[in-house]
N, C-alpha and C positions, 0 to 999 in steps of 0.2 A: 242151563237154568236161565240165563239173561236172556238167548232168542226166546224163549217160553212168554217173559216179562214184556219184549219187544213186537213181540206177535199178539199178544193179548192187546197192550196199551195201542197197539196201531188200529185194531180192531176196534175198542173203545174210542177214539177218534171217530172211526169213519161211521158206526152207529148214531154218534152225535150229531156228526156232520149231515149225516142220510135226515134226522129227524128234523133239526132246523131246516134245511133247505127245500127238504120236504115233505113235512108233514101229512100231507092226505095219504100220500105214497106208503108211508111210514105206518100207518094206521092201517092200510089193506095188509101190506107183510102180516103186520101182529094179528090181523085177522084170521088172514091164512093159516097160520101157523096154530091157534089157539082152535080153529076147526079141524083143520089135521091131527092133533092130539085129540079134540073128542072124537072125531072118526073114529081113531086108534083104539081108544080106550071104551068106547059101544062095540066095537070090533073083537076086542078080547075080555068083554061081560057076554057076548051073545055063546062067544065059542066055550067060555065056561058053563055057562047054562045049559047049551048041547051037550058038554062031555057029562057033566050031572046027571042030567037025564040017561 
């Protein structure tokens, strides 16, 4: 349970750290990341509207 708390909170660190130091950088990830979930998610609307049909 503590490595769980010690692995999270070092993460939380280094996210903080990643965003002050470098914000632009920081902004393209969450980009990335928030276009790969709509991919995803256009991806599994289209495939339900094919199995519908």
């Amino acid at each position: 349970m503590d490595t769980k708390k010690i692995i999270l909170g070092a993460l939380v660190v280094f996210v903080l750290y990643t965003i002050i130091t470098q914000p632009a950088k920081s902004a393209d990830f969450v980009l990335i990341g928030f276009q790969g979930i709509s991919d995803a998610a256009q991806g599994i609307g289209e495939f339900m509207t094919e199995l519908v049909r």
